[in-house]
DSSP file (Angstrom, degrees, kcal/mol; ACC not computed):
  #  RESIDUE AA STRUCTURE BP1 BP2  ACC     N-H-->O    O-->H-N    N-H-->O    O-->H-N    TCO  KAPPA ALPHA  PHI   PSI    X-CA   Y-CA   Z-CA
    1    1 A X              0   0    0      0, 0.0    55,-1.2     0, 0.0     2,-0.5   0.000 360.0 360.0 360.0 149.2  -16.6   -1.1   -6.7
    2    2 A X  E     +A   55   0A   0     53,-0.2     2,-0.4    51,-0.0    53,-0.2  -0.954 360.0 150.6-123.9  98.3  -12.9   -1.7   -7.6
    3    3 A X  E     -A   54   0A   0     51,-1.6    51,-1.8    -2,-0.5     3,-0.1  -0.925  51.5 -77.9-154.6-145.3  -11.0   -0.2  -10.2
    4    4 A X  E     -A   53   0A   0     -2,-0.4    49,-0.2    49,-0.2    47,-0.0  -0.299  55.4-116.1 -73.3 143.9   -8.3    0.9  -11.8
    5    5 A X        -     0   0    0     47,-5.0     3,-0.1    60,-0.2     2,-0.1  -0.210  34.3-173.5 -69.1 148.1   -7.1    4.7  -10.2
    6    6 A X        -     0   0    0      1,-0.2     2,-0.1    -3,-0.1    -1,-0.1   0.050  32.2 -87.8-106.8-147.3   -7.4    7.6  -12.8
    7    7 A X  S >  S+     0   0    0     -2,-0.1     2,-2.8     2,-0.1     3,-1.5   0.691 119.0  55.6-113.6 -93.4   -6.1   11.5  -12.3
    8    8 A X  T 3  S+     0   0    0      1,-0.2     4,-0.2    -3,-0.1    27,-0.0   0.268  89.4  65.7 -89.4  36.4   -8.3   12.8  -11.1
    9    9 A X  T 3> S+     0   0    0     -2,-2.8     4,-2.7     1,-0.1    -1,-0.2   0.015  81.1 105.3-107.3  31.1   -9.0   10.5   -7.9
   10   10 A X  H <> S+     0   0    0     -3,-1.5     4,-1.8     2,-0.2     5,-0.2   0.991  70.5  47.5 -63.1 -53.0   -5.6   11.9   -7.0
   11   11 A X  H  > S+     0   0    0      1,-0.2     4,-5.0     2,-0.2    -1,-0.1   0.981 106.4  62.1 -51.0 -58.3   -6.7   14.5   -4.4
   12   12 A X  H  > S+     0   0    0      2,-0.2     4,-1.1    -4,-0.2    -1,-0.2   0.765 113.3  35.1 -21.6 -59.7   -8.8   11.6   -2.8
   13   13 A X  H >< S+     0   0    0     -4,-2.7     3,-3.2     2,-0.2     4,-0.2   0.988 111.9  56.2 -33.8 -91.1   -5.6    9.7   -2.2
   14   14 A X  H 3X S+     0   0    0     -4,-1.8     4,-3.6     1,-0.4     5,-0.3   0.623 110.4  50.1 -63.1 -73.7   -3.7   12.7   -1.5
   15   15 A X  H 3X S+     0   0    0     -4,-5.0     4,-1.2     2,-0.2    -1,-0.4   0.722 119.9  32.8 -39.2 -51.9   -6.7   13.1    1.3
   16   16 A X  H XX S+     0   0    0     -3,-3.2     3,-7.0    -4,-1.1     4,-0.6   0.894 114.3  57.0 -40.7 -98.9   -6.4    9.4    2.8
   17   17 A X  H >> S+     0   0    0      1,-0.3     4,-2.7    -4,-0.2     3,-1.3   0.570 116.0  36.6 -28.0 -52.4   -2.6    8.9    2.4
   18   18 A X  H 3X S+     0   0    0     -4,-3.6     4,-2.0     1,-0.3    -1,-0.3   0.778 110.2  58.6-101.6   2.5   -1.7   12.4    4.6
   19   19 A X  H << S+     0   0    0     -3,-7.0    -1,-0.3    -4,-1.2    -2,-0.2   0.232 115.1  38.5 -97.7  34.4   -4.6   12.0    7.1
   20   20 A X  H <X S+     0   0    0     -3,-1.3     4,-1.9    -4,-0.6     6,-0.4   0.625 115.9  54.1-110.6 -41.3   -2.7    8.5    7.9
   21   21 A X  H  < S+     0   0    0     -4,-2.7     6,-0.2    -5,-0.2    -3,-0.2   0.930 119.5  31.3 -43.2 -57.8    0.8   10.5    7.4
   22   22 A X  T  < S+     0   0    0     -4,-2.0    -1,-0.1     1,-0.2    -3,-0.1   0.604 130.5  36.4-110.1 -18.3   -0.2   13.5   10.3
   23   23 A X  T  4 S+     0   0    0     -5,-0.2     2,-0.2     1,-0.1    -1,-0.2   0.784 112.2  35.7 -90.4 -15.8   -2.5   11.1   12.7
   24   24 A X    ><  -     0   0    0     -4,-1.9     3,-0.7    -3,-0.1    -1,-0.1  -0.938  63.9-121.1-167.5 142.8   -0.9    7.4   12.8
   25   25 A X  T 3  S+     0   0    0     -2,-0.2    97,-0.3     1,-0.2    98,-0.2  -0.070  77.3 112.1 -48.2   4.9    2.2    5.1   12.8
   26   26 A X  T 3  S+     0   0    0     -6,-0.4    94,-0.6     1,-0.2     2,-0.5   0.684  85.7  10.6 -90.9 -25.9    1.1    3.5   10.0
   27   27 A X    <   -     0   0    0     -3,-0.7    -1,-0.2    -7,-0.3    -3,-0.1  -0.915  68.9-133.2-152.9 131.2    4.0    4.9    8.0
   28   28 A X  S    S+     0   0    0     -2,-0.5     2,-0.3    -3,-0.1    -3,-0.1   0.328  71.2 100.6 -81.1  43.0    6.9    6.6    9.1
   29   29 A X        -     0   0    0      1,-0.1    -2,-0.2   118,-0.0     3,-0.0  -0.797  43.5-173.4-103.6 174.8    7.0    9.4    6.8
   30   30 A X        +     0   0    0     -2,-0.3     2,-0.4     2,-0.1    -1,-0.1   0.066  58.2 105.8-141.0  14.0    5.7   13.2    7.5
   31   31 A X  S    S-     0   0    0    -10,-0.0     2,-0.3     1,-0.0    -2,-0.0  -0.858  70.5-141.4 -79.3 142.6    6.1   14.5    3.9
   32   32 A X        -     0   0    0     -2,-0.4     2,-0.2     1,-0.1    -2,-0.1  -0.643  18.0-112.3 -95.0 155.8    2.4   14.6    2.9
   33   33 A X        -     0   0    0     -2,-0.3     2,-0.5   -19,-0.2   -15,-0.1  -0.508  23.3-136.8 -86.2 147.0    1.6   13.7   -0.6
   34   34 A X    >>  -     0   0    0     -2,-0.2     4,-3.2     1,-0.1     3,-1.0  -0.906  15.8-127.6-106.6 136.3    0.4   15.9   -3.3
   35   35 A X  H 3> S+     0   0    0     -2,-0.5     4,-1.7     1,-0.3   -24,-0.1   0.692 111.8  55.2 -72.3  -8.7   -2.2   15.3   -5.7
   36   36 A X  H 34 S+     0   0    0      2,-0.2     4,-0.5     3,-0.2    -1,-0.3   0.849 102.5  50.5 -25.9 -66.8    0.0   16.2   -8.2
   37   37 A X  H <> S+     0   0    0     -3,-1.0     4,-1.5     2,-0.2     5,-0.5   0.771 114.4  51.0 -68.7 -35.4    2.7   13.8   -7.3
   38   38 A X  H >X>S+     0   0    0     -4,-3.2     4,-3.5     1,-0.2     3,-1.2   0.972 105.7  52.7 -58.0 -55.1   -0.3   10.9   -7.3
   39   39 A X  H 3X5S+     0   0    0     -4,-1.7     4,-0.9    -5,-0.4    -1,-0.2   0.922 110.4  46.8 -59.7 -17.5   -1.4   11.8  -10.4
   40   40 A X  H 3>5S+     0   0    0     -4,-0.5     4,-0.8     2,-0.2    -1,-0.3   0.944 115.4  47.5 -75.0 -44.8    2.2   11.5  -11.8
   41   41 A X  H <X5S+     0   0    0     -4,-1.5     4,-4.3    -3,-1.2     5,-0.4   0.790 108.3  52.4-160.4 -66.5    2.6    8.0  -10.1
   42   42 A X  H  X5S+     0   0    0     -4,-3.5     4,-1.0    -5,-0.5    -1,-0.4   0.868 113.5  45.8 -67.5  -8.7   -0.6    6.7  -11.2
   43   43 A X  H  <<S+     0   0    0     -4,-0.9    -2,-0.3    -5,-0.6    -1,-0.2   0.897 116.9  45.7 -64.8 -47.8    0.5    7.6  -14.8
   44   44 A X  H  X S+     0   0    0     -4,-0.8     4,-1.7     2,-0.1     3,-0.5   0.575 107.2  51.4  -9.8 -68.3    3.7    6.3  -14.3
   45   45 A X  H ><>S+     0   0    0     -4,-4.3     3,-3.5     1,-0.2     2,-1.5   0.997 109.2  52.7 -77.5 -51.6    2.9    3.0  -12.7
   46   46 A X  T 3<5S+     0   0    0     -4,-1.0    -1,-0.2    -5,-0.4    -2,-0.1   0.304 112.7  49.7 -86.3  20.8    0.1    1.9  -15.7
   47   47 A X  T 345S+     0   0    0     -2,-1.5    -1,-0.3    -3,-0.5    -2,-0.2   0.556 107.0  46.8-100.9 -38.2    2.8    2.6  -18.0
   48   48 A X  T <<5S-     0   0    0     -3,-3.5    -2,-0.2    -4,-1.7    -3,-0.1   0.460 120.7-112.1 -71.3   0.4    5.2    0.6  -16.2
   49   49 A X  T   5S+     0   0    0     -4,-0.5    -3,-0.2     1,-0.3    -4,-0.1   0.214  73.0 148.0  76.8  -6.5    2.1   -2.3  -16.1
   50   50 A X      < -     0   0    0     -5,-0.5    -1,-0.3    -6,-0.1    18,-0.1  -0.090  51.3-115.4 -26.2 125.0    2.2   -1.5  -12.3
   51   51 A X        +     0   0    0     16,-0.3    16,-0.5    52,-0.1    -1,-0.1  -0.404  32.6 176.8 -79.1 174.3   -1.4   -1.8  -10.4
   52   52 A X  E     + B   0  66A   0     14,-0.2   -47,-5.0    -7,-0.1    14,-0.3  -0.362  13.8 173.2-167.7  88.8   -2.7    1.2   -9.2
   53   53 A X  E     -AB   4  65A   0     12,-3.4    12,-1.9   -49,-0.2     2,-0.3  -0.480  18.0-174.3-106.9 154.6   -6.5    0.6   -7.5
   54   54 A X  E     -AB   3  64A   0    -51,-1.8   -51,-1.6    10,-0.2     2,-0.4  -0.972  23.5-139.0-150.5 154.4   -9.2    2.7   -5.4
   55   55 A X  E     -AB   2  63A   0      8,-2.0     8,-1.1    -2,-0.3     7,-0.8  -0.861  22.6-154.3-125.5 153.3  -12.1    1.0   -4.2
   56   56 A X  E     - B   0  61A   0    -55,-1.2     2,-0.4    -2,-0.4     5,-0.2  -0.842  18.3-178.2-164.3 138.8  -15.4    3.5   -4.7
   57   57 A X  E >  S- B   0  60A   0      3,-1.4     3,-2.6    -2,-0.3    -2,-0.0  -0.918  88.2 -15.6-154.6 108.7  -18.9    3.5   -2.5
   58   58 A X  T 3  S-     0   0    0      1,-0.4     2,-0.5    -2,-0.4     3,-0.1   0.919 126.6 -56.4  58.1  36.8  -21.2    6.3   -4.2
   59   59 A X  T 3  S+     0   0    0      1,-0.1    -1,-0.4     0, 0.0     2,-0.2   0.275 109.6 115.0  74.4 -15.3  -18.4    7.9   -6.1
   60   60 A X  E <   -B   57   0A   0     -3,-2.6    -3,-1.4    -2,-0.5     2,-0.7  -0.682  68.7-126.9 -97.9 152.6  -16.0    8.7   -3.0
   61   61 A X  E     -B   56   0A   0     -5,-0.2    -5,-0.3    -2,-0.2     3,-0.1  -0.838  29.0-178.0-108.3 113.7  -12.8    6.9   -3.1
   62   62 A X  E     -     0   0A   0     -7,-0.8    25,-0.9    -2,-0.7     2,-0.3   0.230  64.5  -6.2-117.9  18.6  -12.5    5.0    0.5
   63   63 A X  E     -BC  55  86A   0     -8,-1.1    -8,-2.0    23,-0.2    -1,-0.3  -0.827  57.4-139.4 168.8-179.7   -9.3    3.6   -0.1
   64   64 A X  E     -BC  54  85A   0     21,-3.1    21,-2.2    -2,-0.3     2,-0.4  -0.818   4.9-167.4-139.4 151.7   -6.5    2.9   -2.4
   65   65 A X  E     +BC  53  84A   0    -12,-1.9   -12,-3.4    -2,-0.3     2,-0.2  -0.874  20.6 153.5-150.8 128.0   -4.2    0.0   -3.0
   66   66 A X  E     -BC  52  83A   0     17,-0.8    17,-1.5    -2,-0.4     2,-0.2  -0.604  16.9-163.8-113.8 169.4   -0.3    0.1   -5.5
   67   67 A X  E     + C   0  82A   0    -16,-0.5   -16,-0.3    15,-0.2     2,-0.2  -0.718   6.2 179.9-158.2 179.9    2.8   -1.7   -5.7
   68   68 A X  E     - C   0  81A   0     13,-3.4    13,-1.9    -2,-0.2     2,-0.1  -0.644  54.5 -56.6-147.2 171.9    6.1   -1.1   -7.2
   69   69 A X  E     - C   0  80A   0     11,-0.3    11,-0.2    -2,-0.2     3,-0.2  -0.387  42.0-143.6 -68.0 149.4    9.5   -2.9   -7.5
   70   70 A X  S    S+     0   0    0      9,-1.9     2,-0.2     1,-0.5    10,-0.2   0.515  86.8   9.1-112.2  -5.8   10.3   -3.5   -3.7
   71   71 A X  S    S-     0   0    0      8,-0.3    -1,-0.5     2,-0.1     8,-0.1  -0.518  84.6-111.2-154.6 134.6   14.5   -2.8   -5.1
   72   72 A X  S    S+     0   0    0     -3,-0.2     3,-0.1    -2,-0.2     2,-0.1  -0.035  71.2  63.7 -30.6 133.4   15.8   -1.6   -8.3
   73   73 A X  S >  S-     0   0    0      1,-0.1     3,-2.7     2,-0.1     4,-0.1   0.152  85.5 -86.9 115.1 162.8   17.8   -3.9  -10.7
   74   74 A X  G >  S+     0   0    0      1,-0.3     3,-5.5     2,-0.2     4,-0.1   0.834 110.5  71.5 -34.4 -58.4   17.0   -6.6  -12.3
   75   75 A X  G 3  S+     0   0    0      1,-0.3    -1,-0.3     2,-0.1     3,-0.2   0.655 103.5  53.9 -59.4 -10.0   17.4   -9.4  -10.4
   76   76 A X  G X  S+     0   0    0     -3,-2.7     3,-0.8     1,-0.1    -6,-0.4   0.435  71.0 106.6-100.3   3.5   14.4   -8.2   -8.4
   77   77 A X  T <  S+     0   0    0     -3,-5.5    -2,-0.1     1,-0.2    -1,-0.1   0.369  73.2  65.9 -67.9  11.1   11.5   -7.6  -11.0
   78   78 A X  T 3  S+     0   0    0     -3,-0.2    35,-1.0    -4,-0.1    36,-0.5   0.891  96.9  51.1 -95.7 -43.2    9.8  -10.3  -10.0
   79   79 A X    <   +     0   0    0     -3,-0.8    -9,-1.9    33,-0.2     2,-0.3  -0.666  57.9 172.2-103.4 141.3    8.8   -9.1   -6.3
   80   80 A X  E     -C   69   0A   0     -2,-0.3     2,-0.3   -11,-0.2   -11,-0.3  -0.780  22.0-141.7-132.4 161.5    7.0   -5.6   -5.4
   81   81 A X  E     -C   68   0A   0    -13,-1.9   -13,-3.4    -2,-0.3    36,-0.2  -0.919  19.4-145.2-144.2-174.9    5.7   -4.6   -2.4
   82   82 A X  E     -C   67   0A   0     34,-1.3    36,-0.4    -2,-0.3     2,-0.4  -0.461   7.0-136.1-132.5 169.8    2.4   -2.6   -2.0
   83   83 A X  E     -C   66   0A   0    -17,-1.5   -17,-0.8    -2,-0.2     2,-0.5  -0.732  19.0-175.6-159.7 118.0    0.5    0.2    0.1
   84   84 A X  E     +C   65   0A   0     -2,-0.4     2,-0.3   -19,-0.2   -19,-0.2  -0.752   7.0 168.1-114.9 129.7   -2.8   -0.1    1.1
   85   85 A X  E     -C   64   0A   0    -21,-2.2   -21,-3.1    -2,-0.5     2,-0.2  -0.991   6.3-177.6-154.7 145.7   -4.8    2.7    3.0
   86   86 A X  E     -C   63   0A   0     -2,-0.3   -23,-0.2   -23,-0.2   -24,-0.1  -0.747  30.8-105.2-132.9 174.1   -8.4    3.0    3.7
   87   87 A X     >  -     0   0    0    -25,-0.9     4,-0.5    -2,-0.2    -1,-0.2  -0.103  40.4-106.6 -77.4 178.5  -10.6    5.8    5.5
   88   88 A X  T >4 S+     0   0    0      2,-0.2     3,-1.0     1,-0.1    -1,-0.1   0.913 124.2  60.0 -72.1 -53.0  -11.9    5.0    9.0
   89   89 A X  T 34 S+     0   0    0      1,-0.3    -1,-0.1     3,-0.0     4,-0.1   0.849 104.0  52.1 -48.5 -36.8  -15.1    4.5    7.6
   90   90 A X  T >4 S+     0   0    0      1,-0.1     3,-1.4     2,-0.1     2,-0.4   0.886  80.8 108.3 -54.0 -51.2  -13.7    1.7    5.3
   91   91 A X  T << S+     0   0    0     -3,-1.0    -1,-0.1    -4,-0.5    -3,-0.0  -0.457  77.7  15.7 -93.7 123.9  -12.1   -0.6    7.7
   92   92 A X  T 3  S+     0   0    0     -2,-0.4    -1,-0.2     0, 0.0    -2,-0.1   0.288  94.9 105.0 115.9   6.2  -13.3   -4.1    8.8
   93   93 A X  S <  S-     0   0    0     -3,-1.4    -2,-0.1    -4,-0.1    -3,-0.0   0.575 102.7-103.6 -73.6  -6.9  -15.7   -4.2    5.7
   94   94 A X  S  > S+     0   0    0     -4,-0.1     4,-1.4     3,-0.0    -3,-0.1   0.503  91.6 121.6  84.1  17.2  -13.7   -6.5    3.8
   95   95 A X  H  > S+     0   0    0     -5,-0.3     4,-1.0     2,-0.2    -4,-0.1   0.988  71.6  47.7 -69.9 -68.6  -12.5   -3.5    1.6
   96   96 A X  H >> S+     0   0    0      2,-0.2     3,-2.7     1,-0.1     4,-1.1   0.980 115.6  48.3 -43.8 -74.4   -8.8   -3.7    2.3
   97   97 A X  H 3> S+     0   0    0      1,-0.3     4,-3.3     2,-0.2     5,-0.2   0.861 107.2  58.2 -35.1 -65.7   -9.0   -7.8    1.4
   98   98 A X  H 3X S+     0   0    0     -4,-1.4     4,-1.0     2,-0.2    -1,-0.3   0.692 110.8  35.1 -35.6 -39.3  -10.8   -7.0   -1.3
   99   99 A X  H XX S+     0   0    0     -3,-2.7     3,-2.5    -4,-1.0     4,-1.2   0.974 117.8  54.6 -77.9 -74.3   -7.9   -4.6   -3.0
  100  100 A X  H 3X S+     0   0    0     -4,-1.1     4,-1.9     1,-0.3     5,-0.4   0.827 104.4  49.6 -11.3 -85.3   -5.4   -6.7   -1.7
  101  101 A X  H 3X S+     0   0    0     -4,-3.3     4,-0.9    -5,-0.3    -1,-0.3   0.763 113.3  49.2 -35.4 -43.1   -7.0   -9.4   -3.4
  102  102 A X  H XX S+     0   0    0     -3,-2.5     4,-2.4    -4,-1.0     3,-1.8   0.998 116.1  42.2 -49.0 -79.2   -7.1   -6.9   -6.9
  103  103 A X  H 3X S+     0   0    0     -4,-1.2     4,-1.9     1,-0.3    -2,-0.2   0.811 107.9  63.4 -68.7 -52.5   -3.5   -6.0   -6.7
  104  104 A X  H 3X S+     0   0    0     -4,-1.9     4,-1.4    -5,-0.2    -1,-0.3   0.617 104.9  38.1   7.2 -67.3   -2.8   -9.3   -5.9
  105  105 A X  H <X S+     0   0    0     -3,-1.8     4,-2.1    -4,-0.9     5,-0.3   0.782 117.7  54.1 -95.2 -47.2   -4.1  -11.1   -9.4
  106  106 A X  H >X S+     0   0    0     -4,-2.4     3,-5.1     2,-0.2     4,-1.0   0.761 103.8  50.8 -42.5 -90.0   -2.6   -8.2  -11.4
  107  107 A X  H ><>S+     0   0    0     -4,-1.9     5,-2.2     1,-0.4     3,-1.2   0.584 121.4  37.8 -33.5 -65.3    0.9   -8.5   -9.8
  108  108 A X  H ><5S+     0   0    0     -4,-1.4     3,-0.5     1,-0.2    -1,-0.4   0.744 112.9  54.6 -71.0 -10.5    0.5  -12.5  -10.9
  109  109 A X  H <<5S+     0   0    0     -3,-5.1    -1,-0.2    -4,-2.1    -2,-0.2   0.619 106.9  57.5 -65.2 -16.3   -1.3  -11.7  -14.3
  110  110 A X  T <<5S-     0   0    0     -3,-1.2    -2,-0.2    -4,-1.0    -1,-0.2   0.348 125.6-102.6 -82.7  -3.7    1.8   -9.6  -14.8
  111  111 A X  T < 5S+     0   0    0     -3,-0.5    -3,-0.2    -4,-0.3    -2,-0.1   0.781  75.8 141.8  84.2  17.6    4.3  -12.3  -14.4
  112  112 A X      < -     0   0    0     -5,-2.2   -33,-0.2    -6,-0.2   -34,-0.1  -0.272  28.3-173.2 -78.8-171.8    5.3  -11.2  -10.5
  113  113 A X        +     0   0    0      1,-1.1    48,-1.2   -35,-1.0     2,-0.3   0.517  60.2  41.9-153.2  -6.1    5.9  -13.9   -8.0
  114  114 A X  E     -D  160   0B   0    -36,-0.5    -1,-1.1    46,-0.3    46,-0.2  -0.705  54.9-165.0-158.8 149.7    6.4  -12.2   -4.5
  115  115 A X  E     -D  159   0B   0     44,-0.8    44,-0.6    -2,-0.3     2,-0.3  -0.646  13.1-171.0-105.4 160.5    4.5   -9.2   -2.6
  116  116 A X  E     -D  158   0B   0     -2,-0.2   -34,-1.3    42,-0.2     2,-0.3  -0.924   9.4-151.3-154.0 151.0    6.1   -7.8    0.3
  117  117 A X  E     -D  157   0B   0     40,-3.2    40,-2.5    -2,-0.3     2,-0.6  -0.892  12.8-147.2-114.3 148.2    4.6   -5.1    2.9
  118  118 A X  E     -D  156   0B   0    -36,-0.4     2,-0.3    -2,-0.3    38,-0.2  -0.946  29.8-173.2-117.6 117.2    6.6   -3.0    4.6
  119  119 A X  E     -D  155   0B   0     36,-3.7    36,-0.8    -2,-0.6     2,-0.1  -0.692  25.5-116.6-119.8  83.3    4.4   -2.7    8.4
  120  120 A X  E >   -D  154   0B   0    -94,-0.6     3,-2.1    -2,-0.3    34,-0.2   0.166  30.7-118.2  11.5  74.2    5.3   -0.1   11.4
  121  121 A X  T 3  S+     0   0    0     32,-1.4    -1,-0.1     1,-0.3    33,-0.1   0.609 110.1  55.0  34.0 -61.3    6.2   -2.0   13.9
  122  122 A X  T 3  S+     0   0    0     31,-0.4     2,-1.0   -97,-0.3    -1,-0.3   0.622  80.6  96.0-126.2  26.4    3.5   -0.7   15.9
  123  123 A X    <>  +     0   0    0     -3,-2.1     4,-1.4   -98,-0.2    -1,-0.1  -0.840  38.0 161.5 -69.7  95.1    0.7   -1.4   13.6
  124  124 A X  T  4 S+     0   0    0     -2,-1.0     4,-0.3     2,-0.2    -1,-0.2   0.248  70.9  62.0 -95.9  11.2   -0.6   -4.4   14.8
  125  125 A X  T >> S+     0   0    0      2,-0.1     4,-2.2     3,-0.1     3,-0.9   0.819 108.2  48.8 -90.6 -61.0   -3.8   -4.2   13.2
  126  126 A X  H 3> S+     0   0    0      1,-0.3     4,-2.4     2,-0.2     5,-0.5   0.898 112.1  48.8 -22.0 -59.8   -1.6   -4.2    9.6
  127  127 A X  H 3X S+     0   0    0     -4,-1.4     4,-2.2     2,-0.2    -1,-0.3   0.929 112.4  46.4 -62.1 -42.2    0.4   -7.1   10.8
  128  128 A X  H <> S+     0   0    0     -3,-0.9     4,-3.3    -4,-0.3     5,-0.2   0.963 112.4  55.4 -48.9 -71.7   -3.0   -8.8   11.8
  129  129 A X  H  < S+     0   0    0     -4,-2.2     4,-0.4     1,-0.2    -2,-0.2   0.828 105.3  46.9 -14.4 -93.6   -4.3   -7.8    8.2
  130  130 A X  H ><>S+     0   0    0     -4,-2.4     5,-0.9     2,-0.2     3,-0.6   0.676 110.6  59.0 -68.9 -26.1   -1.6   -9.4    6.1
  131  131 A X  H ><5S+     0   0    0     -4,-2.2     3,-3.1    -5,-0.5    -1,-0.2   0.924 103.7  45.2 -45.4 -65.6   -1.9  -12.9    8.2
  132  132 A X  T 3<5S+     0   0    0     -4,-3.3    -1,-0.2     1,-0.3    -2,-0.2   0.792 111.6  55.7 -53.9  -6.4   -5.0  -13.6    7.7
  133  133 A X  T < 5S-     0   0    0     -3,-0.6    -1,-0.3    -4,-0.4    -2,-0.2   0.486 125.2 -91.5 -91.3   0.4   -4.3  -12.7    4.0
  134  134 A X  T < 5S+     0   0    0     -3,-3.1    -3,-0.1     1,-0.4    -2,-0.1  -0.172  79.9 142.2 120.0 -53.6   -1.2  -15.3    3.6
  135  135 A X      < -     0   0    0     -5,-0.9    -1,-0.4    -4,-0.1     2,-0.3   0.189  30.9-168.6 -27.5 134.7    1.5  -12.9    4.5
  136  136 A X  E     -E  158   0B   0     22,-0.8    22,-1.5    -3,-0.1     2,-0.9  -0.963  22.7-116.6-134.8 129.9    4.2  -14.3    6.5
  137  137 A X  E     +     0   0B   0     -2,-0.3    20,-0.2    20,-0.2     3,-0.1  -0.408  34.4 165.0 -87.5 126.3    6.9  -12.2    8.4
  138  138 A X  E     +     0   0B   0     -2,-0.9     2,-0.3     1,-0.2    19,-0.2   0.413  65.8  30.9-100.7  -7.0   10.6  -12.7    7.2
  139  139 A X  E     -E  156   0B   0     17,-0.7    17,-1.6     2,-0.0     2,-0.5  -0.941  40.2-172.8-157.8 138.9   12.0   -9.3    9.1
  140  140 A X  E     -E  155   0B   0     -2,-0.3     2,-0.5    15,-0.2    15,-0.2  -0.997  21.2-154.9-124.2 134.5   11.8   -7.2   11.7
  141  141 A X  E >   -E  154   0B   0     13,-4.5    13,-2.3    -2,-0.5     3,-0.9  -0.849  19.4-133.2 -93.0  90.5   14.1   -4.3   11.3
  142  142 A X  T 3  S-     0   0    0     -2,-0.5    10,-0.1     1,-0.3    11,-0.0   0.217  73.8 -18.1 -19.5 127.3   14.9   -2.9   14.6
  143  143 A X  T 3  S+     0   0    0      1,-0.2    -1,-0.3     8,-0.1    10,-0.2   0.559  79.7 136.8   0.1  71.6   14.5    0.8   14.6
  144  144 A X    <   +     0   0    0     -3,-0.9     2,-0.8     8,-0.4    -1,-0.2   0.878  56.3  70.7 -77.4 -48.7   14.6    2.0   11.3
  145  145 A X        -     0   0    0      7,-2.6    -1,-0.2    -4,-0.2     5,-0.1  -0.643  53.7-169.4 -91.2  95.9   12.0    4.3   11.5
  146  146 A X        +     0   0    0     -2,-0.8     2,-0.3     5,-0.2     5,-0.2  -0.322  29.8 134.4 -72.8 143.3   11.7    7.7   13.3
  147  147 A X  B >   +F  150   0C   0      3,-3.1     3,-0.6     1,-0.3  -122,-0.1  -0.890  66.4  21.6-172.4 111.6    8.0    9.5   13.6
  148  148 A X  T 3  S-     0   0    0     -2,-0.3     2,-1.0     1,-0.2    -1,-0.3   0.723 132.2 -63.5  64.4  75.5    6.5   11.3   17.5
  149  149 A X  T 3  S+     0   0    0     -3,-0.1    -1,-0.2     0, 0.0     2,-0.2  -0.153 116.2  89.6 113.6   2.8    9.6   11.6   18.7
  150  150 A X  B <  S-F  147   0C   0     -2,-1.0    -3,-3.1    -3,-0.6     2,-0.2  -0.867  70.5-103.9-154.8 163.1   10.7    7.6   18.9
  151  151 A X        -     0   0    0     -2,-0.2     2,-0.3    -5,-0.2    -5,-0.2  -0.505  33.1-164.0-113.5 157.4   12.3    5.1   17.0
  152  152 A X        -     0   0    0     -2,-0.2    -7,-2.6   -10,-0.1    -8,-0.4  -0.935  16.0-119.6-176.9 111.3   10.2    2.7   15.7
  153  153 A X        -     0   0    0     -2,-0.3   -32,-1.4   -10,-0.2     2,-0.5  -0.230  24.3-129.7 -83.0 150.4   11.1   -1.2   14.1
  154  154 A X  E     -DE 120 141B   0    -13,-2.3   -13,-4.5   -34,-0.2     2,-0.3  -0.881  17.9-154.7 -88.5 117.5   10.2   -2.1   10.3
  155  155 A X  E     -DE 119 140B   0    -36,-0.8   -36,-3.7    -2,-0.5     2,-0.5  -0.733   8.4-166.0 -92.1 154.0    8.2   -5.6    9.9
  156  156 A X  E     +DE 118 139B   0    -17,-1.6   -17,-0.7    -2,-0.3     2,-0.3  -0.899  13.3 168.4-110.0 127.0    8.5   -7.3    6.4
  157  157 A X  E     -D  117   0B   0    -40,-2.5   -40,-3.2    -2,-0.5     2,-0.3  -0.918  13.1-163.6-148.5 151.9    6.3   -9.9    5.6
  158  158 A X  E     -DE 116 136B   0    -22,-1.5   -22,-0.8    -2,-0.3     2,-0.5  -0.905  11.1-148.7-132.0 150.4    6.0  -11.4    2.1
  159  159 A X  E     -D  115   0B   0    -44,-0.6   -44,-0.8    -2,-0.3     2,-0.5  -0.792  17.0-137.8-109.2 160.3    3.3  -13.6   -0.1
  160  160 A X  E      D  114   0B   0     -2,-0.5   -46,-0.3   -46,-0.2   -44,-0.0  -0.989 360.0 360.0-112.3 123.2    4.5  -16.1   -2.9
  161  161 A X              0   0    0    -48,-1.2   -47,-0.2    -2,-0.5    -1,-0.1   0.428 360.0 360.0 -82.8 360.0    1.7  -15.4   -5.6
């Protein structure tokens, strides 16, 4: 089941989001998230009209799907880009599509017009992911990101909603 994230699945996140942070390329950061700072965020975005989605099996929260303005100022409120993370247990069910697909029809029930993902470089299951969803890539940033000790390019890829 799909819906919108509350408070208190914050930890739940918090629990994905940093055992993707401290095992995997998926995102070049290595601050782990606090369930604190979720719960502000999801407060935040559904005040800003901002999605903010967890997909639910039996009450545990096996993955999570946002977006946000993808750059500040005006002339960019129309395109957001997103972050989607699931558990191991989650992935290849159709889970991820499924959120995607959620965040997806908000953004354009909201008046957006563009997604964009921001992919690692060496996630190639991600990049795989957002084809088959539409996604197309418009940039590779050449080593933007450092993470383990190596540099590590940014992929772009964007939908038109």
């Amino acid at each position: 089941m799909i819906r919108s994230a509350e408070r208190n699945d914050a930890p739940a996140i918090a629990a994905i989001w940093n055992d993707i942070i401290r095992h995997t390329a998926m995102t070049f950061t290595t601050e782990e998230k606090t369930a604190r700072a979720i719960s502000a965020d999801i407060y935040l975005k559904r005040e800003k009209g901002h999605g903010f989605f967890v997909f639910l099996e039996k009450g545990d929260v096996l993955g999570f799907v946002t977006y946000a303005p993808f750059r500040n100022g005006p002339g960019y409120r129309h395109t957001m880009e997103h972050t989607i993370h699931l558990t191991d247990q989650a992935r290849g069910r159709g889970i991820g599509r499924a959120l995607m697909a959620t965040a997806e029809g908000h953004a354009r029930a909201t008046g957006m017009h563009s997604m964009i993902a921001g992919i690692s470089g060496e996630n190639a299951g991600g990049v795989g992911f957002h084809a088959a969803l539409g996604y197309r890539e418009i940039a590779r940033l050449p080593e933007v990101g450092y993470k383990y000790k190596r540099w590590m390019d940014l992929i772009l890829m964007q939908k038109i909603l």
